[in-house]
C-alpha positions as a Markdown table, in Angstrom:
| # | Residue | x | y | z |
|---|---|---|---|---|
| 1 | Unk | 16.2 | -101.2 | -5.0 |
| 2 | Unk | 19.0 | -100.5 | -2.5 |
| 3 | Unk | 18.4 | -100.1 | 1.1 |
| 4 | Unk | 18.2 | -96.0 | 1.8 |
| 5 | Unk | 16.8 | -95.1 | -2.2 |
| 6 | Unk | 13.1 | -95.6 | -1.6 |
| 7 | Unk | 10.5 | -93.3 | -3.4 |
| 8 | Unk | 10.7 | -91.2 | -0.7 |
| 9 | Unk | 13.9 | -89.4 | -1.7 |
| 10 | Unk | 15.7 | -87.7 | -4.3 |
| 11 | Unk | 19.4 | -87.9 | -4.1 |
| 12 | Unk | 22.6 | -86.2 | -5.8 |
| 13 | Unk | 24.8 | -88.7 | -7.2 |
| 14 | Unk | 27.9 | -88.1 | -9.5 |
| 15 | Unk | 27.2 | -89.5 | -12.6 |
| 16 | Unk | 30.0 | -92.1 | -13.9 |
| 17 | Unk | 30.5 | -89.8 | -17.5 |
| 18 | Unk | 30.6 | -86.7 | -14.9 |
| 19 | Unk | 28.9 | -84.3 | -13.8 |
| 20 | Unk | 26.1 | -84.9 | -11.1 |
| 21 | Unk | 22.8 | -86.2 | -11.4 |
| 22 | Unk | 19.2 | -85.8 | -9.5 |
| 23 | Unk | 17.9 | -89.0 | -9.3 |
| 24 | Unk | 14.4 | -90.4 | -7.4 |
| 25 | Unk | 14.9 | -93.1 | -4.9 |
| 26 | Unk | 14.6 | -96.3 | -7.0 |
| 27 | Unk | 14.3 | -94.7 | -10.7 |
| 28 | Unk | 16.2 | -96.2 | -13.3 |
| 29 | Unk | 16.7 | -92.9 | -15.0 |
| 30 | Unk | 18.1 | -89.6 | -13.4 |
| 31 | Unk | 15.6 | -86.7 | -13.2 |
| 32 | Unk | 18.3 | -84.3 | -14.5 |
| 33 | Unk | 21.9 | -83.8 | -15.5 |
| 34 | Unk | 24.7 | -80.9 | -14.3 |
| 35 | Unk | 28.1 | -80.0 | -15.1 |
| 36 | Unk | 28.0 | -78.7 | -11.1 |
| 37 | Unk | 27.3 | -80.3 | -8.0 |
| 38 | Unk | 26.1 | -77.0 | -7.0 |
| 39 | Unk | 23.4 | -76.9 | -9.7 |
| 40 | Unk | 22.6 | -80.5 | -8.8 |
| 41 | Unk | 22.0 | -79.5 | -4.8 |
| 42 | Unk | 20.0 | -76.5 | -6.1 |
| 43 | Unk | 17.7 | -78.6 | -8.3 |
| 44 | Unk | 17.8 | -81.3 | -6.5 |
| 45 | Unk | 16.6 | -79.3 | -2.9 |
| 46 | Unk | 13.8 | -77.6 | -5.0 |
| 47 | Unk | 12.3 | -80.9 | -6.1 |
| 48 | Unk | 12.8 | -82.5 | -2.8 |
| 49 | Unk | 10.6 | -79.6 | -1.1 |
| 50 | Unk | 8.1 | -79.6 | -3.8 |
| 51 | Unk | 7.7 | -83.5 | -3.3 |
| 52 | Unk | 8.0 | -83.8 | 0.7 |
| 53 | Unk | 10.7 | -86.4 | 0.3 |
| 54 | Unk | 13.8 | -86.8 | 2.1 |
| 55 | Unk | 17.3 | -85.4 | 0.1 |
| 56 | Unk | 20.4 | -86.8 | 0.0 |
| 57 | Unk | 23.7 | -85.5 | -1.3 |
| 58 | Unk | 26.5 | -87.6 | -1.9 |
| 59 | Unk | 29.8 | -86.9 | -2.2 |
| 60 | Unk | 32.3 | -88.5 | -5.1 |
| 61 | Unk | 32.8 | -91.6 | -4.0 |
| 62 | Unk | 29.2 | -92.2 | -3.9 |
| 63 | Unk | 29.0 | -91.8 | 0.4 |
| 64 | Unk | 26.3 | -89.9 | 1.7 |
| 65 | Unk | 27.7 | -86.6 | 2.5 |
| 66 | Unk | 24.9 | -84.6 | 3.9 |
| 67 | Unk | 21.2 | -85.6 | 4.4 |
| 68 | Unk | 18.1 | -82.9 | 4.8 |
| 69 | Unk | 14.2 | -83.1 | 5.6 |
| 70 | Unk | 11.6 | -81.9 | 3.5 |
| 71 | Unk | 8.5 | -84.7 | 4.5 |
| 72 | Unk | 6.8 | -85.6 | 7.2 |
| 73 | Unk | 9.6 | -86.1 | 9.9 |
| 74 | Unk | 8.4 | -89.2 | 12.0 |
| 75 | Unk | 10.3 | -87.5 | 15.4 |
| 76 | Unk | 8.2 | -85.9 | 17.8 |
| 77 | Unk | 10.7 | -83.4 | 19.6 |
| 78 | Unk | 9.1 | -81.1 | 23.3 |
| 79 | Unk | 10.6 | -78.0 | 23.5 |
C-alpha cells in the first residue's frame, strides 16, 4: 500500500484507459468509473462524507491536486 492511500481515504485518480476513477485507499479495484472528473469529484465527495474518510483529488499526472476532510480531523483549533 503506498504511503498517503490508507483505508482512510477515497481518492480520484485518472484511470490509464481514461476517464477517472473512485478508488478506496489501498483497494485493488476502483469503486467506480467516469467519462468526467467532475462526476468522479461528485461521487467521489458523496462517498467520502458518507464514510468519514479523508478525499483526495488528483490531478492528470497523478499529483495530488486538492485534499478535503470529511473524518475525524485530529487538530484541535481555539477560536
Amino acid at each position: 500500500m503506498a504511503k498517503g492511500k490508507g483505508s482512510g481515504t477515497h481518492h480520484v485518480v485518472p484511470n490509464s484507459g481514461g476517464g477517472w476513477d473512485v478508488r478506496r485507499g489501498g483497494a485493488d479495484r476502483a469503486s467506480g468509473h467516469f467519462d468526467t472528473k467532475r462526476e468522479a469529484i461528485d461521487r467521489g465527495r458523496e462517498m467520502s462524507r458518507n464514510a468519514g474518510t479523508e478525499f483526495k483529488i488528483h490531478n492528470q499526472d497523478g499529483r495530488i491536486g486538492q485534499s478535503d476532510s470529511h473524518g475525524n480531523d485530529p487538530r484541535t483549533i481555539k477560536g
